[in-house]
C-alpha positions in Angstrom: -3.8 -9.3 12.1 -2.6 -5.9 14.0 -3.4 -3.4 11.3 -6.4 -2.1 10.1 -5.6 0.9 6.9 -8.7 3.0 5.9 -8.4 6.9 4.2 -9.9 10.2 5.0 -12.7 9.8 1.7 -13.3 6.1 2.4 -17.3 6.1 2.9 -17.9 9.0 1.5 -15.5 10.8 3.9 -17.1 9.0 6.8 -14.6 6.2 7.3 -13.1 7.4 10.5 -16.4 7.5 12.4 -17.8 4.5 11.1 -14.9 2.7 12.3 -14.7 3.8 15.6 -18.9 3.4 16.0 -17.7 0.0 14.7 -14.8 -1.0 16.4 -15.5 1.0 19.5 -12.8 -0.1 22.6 -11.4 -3.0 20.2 -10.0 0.0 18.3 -7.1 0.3 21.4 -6.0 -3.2 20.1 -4.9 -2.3 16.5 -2.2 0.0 14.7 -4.4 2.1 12.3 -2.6 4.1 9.5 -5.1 6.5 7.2 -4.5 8.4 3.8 -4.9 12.3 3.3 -5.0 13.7 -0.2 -8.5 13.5 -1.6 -11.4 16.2 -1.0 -14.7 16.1 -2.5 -13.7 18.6 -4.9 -10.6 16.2 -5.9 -7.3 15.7 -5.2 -5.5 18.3 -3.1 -2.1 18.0 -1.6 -2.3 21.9 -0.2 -0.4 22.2 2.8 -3.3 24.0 4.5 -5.8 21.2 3.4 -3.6 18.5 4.5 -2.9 20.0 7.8 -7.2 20.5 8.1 -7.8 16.9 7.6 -5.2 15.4 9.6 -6.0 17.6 12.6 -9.7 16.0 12.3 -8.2 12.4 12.0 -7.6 12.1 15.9 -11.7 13.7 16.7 -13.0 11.3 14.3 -11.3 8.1 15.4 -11.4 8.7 19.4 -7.6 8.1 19.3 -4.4 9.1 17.4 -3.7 6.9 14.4 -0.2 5.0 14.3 0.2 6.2 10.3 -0.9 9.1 8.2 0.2 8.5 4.4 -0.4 10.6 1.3 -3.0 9.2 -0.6 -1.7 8.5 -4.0 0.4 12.0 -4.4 1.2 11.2 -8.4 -1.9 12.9 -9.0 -0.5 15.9 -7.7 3.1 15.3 -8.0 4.0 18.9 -8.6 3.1 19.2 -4.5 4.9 16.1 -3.3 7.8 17.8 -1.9 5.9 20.3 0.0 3.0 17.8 1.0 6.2 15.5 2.3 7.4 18.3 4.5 3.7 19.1 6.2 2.8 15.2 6.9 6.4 15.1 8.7 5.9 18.4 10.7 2.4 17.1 11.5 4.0 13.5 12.5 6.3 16.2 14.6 3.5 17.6 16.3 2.3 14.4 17.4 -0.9 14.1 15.5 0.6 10.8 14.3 3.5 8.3 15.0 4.4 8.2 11.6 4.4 9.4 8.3 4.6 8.1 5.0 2.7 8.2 1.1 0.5 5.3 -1.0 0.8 5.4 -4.3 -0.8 2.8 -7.0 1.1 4.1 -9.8 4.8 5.8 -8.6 5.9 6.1 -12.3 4.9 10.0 -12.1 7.3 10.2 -8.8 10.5 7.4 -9.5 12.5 9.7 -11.5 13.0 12.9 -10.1 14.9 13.3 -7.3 13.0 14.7 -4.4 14.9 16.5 -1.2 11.7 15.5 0.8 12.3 13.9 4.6 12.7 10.4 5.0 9.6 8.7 4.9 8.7 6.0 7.7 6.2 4.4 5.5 6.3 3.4 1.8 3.1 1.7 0.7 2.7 0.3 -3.1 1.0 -2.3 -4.4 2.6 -6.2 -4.6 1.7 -9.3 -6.3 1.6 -11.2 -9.1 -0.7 -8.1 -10.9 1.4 -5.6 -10.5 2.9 -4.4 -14.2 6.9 -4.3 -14.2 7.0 -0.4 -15.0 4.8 0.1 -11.6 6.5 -2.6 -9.7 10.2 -0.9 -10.5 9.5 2.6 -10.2 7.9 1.6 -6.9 11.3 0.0 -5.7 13.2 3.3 -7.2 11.5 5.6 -5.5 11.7 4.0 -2.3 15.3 3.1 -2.7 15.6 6.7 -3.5 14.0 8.2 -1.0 15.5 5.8 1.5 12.0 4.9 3.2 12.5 3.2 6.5 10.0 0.6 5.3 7.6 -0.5 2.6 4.1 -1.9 2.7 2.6 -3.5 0.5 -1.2 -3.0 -0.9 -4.5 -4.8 -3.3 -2.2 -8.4 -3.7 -5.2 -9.3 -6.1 -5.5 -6.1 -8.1 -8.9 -5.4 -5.9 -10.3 -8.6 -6.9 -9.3 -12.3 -6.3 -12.8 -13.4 -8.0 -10.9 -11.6 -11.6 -10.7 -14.3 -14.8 -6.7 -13.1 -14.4 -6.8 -15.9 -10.8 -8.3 -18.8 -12.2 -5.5 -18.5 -15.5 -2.5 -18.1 -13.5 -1.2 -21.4 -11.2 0.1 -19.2 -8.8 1.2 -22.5 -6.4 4.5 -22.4 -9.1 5.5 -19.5 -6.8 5.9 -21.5 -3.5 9.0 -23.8 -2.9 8.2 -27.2 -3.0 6.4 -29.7 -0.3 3.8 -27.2 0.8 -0.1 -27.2 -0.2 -2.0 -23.9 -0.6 -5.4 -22.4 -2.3 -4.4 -20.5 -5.3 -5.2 -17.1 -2.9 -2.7 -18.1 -0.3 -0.1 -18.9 -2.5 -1.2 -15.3 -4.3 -0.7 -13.8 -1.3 2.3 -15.4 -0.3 4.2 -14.3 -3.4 2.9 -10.8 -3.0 5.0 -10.7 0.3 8.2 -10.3 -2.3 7.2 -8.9 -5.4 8.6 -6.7 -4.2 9.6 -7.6 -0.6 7.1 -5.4 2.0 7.1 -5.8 6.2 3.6 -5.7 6.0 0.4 -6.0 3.3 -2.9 -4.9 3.4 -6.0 -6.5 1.8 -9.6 -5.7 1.5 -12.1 -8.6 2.3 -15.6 -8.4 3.6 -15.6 -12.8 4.2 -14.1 -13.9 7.4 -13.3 -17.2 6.0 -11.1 -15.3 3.3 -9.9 -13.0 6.1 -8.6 -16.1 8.2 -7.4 -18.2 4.7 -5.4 -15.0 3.8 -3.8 -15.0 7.5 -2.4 -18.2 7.2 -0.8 -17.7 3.8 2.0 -15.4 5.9 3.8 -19.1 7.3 4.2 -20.4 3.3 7.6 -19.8 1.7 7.9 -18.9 -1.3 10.6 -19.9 -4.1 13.0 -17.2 -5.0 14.2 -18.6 -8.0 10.8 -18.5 -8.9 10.3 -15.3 -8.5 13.4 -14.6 -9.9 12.6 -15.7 -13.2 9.2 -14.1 -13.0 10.6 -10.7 -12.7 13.1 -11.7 -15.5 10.4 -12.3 -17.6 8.3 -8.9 -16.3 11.0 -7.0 -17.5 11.8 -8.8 -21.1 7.5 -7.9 -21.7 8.2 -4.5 -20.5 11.1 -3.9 -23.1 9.3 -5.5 -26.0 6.3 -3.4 -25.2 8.8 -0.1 -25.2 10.2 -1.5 -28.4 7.1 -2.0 -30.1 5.6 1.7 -29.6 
């Protein structure tokens, strides 16, 4: 683990500090990335309001973060374009090594066709949980964009205690000869639905922390998952259908 991903209103907007009071030299150690986007008032993706919380980012962390992403911009998708442009100017100026958007729901975004700059960082969310509308728009929009990578985000929905986890034998997604807890082999499969460099999860539990590490060396079964999105889609369709 190399990466640690927090936002700008994490903690009631106090998420930088606490995790440089926290982390203190370790910080050195670890690529950070952070999200801009919401202000205690709401959602904002002003170039002037952007360009005001990023400039804070470095004071409050005691170092320049390695990522600076828009913090789920399809609630203000009518100031993508010009949000794109600042966080790349901003990358520009050095008040990050790169630049990039999260979004948990792209639908708002996948269809239009944005002449933004290229994005160093797509991050969406993967997994098993993740509807097929969401999980295809997130693969347009990157595609279309032509993001020079894509992360992945919340493998478990937010919660890997959910009824949805103790249904579901997610070990079907792994090729065969390898044993796994249900969370690694939910984790593994969230590594390619759809296929990110790098995931982030949320855990307070080092003993899910470290069972969650280990799940990276399983492989999973592409026919598998193959099928799995086959079937995604089929659900998809009927629902469209039926309304």
């Amino acid at each position: 683990m190399t990466w640690l991903d927090t936002a700008f209103n994490y903690q009631r907007f106090a998420a930088h500090r606490s995790l440089a009071d926290t982390a203190g030299d370790l910080l050195a150690s670890f690529e950070v990335s952070t999200k801009v986007g919401f202000f205690p008032d709401g959602h904002d993706l002003s170039p002037e309001r952007l360009r005001a919380a990023v400039r804070k980012i470095p004071e409050e962390l005691g170092c320049v973060p390695s990522t600076v992403l828009l913090h789920n911009p399809e609630c203000s998708a009518d100031g993508f374009e010009e949000a794109c442009t600042t966080l790349s100017e901003m990358r520009d100026a050095g008040y990050c090594r790169a630049w990039g958007f999260s979004s948990w729901d792209p639908r708002a975004l996948a269809d239009r066709d944005w002449p933004v700059p290229r994005p160093d960082v797509v991050m969406v969310r993967a997994g098993l949980s993740v509807p097929a509308p969401v999980l295809e728009a997130a693969e347009r929009l990157s595609t279309q964009i032509r993001a020079r990578t894509v992360w992945g985000m919340a493998p478990f929905g937010g919660d890997a205690a959910g009824p949805l986890w103790s249904e579901i034998d997610t070990s079907l997604f792994l090729a065969p000869g390898q044993r796994a807890s249900r969370v690694q082999a939910g984790v593994a499969a969230a590594w390619v639905v759809p296929v990110v460099e790098r995931l982030a999860v949320g855990t307070s539990s080092p003993t899910h922390l470290e069972e969650i590490v280990q799940a990276e060396s399983l492989t999973v079964s592409t026919s598998t998952v193959d099928r799995y999105r086959a079937l995604l889609r089929r659900r998809a369709e009927r629902a469209d259908t039926a309304s």
